[in-house]
C-alpha positions in Angstrom: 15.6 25.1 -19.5 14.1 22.4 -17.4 12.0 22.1 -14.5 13.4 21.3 -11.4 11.6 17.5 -11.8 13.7 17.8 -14.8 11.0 17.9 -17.4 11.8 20.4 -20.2 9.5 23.5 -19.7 8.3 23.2 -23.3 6.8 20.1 -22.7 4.8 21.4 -20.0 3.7 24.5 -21.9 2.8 21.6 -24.4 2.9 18.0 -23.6 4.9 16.0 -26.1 6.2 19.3 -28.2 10.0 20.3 -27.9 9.5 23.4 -29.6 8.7 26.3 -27.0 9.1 29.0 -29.9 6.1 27.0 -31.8 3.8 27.4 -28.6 4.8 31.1 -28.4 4.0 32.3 -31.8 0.8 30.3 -32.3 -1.6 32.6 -30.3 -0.7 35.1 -33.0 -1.8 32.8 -36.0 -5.5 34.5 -36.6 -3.6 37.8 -36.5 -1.0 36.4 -39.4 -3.4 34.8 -41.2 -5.8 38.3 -41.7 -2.6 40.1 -42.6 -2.0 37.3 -45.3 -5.7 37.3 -45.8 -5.6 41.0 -46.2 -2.6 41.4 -48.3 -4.4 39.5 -51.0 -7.8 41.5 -50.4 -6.3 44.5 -51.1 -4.1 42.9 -54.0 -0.8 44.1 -52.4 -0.5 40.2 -53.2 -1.5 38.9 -56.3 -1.4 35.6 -58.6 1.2 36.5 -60.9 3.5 37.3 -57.7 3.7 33.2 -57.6 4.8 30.4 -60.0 4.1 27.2 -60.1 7.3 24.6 -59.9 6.9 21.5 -61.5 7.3 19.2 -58.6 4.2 21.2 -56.9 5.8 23.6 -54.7 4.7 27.5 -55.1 7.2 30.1 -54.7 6.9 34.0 -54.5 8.4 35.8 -57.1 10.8 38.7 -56.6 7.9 42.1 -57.1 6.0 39.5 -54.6 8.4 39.7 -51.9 8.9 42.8 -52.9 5.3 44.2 -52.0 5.1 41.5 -49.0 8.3 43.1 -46.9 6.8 46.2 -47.6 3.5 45.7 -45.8 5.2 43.5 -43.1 7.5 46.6 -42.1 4.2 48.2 -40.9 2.5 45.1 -39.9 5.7 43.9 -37.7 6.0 46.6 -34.7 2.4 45.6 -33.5 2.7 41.9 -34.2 6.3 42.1 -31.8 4.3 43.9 -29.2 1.9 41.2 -29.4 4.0 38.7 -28.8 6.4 40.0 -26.2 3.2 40.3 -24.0 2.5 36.4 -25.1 6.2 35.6 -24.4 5.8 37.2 -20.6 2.7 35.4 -19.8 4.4 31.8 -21.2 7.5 33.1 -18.8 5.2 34.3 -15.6 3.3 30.6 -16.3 6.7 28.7 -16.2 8.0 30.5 -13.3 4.8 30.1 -11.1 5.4 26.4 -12.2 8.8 25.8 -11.1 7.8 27.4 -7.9 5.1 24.7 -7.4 7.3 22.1 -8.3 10.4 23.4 -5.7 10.2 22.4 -2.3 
């Protein structure tokens, strides 16, 4: 989608980024991060639900993903509600602009 000065609307959401669904999802990082926060407080998530590869990476085992889907399935409906209201806004913002911008 561009603008009509033909500048992509991502950009001007965030100069110098091409990636509009980046922008969009990043108000909700705090709200990820105390679910993944939370997940381990409550030890839903736990250190022998990982393994260590030997090139560095760490990988979630199967019981991990297991007990991670699980909570997400309740976590999910408010975290999409969230963001729909985040996604309007970023739309309502890019519409207002391409009004400015028309002549």
């Amino acid at each position: 989608m561009r603008q009509a000065s033909g500048k992509r609307t991502a950009d001007a959401l965030a100069p110098g980024r091409d990636s509009l669904a980046l922008d969009l999802v990043e108000p909700a990082r705090p709200k990820i991060d105390a679910f993944a926060q939370d997940l381990f407080l409550r030890r839903v998530l736990r250190c022998d639900h990982f393994r260590a590869e030997p090139d560095g990476a760490v990988l979630m085992g199967k019981a991990g993903r297991a007990a991670f889907y699980a909570a997400f399935e309740d976590f999910a409906p408010g975290l999409s509600r969230y963001l729909r209201g985040v996604a309007r806004a970023a739309a309502k913002r890019v519409r207002a602009m391409a009004q400015e911008t028309t002549p």
